[in-house]
C-alpha positions in Angstrom: 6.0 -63.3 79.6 2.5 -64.0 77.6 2.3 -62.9 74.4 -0.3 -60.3 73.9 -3.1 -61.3 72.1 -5.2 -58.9 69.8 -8.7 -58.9 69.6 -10.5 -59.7 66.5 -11.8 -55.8 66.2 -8.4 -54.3 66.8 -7.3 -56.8 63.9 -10.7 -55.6 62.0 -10.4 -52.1 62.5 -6.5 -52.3 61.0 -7.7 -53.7 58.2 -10.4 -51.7 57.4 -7.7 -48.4 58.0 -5.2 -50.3 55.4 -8.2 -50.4 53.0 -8.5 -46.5 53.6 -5.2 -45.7 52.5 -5.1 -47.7 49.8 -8.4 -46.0 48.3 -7.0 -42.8 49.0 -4.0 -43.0 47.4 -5.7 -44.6 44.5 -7.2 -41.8 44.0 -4.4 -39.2 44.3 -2.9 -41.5 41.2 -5.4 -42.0 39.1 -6.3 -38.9 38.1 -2.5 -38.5 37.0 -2.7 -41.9 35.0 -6.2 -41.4 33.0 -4.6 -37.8 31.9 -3.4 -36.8 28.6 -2.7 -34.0 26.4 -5.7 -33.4 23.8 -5.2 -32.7 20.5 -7.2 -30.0 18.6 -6.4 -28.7 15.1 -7.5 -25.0 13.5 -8.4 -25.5 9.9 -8.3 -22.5 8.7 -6.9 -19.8 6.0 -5.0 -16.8 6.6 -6.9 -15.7 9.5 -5.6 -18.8 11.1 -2.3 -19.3 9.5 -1.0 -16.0 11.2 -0.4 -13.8 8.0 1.9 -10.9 8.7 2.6 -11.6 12.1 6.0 -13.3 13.3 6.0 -17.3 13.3 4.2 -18.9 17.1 2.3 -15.7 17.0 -0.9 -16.6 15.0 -4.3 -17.5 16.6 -3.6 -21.4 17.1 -0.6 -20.6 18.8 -1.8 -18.2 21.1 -4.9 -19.7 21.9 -2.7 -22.9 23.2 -0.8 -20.4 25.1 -3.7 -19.3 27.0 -5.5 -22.4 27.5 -2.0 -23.8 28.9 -1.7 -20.8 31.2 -5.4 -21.8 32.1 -4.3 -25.4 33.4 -5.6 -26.8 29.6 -3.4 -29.9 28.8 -3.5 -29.3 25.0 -2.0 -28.9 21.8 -3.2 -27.1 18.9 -1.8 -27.9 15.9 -1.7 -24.6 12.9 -3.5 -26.1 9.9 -3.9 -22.5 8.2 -3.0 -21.6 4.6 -3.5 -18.2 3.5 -5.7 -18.2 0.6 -8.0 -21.2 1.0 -11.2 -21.2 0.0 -13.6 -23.8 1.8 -12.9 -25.9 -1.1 -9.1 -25.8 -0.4 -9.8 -26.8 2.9 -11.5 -29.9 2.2 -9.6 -31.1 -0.4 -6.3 -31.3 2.7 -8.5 -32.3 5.3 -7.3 -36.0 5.3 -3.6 -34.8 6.0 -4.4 -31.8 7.7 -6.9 -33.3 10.8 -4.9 -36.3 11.4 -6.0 -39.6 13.3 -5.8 -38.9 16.8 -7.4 -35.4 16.8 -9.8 -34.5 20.0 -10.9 -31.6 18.6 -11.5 -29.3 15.3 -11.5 -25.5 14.9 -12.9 -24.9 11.6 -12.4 -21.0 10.3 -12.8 -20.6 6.3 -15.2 -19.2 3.9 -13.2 -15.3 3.9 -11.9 -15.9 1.1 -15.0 -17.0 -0.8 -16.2 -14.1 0.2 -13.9 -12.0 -0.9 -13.8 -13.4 -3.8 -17.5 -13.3 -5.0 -17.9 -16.7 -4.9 -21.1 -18.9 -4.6 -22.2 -19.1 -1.4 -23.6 -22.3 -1.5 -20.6 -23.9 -3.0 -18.7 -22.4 0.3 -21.8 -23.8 2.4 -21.1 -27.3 0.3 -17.2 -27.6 1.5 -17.7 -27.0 4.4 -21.1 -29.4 5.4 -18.3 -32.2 3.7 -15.6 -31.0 6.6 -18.2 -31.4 9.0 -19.4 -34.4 7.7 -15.8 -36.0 7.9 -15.1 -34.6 11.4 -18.9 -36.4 12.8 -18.0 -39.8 11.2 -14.6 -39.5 13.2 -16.5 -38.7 16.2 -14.4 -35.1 16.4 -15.8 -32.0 19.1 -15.7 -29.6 16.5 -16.4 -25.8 17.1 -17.2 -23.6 14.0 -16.6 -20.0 13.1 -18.6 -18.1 11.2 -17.8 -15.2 8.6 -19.6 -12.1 7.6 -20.0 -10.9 4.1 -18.6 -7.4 3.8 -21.3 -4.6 3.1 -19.7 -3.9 -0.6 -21.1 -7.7 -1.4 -24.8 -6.2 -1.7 -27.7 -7.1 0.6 -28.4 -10.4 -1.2 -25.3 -12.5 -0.9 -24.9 -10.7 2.3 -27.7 -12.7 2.9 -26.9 -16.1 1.5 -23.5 -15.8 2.8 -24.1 -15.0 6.4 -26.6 -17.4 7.0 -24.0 -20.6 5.6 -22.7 -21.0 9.4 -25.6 -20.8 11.7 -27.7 -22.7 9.1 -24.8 -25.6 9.1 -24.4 -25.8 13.0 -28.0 -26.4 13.3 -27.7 -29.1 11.1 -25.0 -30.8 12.1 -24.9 -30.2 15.7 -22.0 -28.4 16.7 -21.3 -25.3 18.4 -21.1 -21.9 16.3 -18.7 -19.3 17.7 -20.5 -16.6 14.9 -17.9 -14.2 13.8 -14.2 -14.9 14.0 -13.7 -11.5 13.7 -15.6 -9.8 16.3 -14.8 -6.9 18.0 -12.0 -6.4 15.5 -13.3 -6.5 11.8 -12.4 -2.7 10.3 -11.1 -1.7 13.7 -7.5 -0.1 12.6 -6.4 -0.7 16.4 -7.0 -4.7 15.7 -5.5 -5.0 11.9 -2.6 -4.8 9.8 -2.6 -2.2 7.1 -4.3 -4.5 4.8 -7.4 -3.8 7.3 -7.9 -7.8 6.6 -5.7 -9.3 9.4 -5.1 -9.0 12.7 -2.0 -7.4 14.6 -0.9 -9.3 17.8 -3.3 -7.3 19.4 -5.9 -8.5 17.6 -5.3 -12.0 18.0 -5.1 -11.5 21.2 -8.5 -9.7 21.4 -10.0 -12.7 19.4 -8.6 -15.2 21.6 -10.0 -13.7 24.4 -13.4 -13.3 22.5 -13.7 -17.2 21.8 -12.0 -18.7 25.1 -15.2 -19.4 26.6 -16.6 -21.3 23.4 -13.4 -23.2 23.1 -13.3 -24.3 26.8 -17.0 -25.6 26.5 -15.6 -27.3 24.1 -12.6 -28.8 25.8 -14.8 -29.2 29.2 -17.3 -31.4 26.7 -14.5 -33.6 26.2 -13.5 -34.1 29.5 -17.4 -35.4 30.3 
């Protein structure tokens, strides 16, 4: 019998359907290749550190938790110390926001507050943190803190304005209390009436997931 001979568009049209499938399931897998899991550190104090609450149960943790349960590929690493000033913060930024971080969460200045100290020397740390964290190209969301009313009207003044005043200088996004919709709220706080209960973590997770998927979404882009 002849053999059958093809014609040069069957043989085209083959081709061009190979091609297809190879495109397509190119991109099926790249996706899957170019992922990875970004890193984001929370520089905090005891807000951050999870004071009174059982260990995994602090903010950092819980706001991973959440993002995860989100379809967020991250890790957020606890860099809170009860007790630091601004200052404090700084001074273990090297070692606390290692190479390799995507991201920063930066939540101090309570305790300078508390404390009575200078507001600009708070507003001094932390322009140097995000100094450090724009020179190593770092997405770096900052929470602000309010002076409580017992402070008087004029460091309420200086104090409050340290955070807005520094994200319009440097650029990055201002989520401006960390403790909104919980400060003084004896539903939200231990009995200190200074940190949060579980609950209230999980009220100011819930408060600043928005901000802190911008965020992540901004490093996506």
């Amino acid at each position: 019998m002849p053999k059958k001979v093809h014609s040069y568009g069957h043989c085209l049209r083959r081709v061009q359907l190979a091609a297809l499938t190879l495109i397509v399931a190119l991109s099926l897998v790249a996706p899957a290749a170019l992922a990875r899991t970004l890193h984001l550190v929370a520089l905090g104090d005891s807000l951050t550190a999870g004071f009174g609450l059982p260990p995994g149960q602090g903010f950092p943790e819980a706001l991973e938790k959440t993002l995860r349960a989100k379809g967020y590929d991250v890790e957020i690493a606890n860099a809170g110390v009860s007790g630091d000033t601004a200052a404090d913060g700084l001074a273990r930024y090297d070692w606390g926001v290692p190479e390799g971080t995507d991201a920063l969460i930066v939540e101090l200045g309570a305790n300078d507050m508390l404390r009575g100290l200078d507001p600009a020397a708070a507003k001094a740390a932390l322009a140097a943190i995000l100094t450090r964290a724009k020179a190593a190209h770092i997405a770096t969301l900052l929470t602000g803190m309010r002076a409580a009313p017992n402070m008087g009207a004029d460091y309420r003044s200086r104090f409050d304005a340290i955070y807005p005043d520094l994200a319009k200088q440097y650029g990055v996004t201002l989520y401006p209390f960390f403790l909104d919709g919980i400060a003084a709220d004896p539903r939200f706080n231990q009995k200190d009436g200074l940190h949060p209960t579980r609950e209230g973590v999980e009220k100011i997770v819930a408060n600043i997931l928005p901000a802190v998927e911008a965020l992540l979404n901004g490093l996506k882009g």
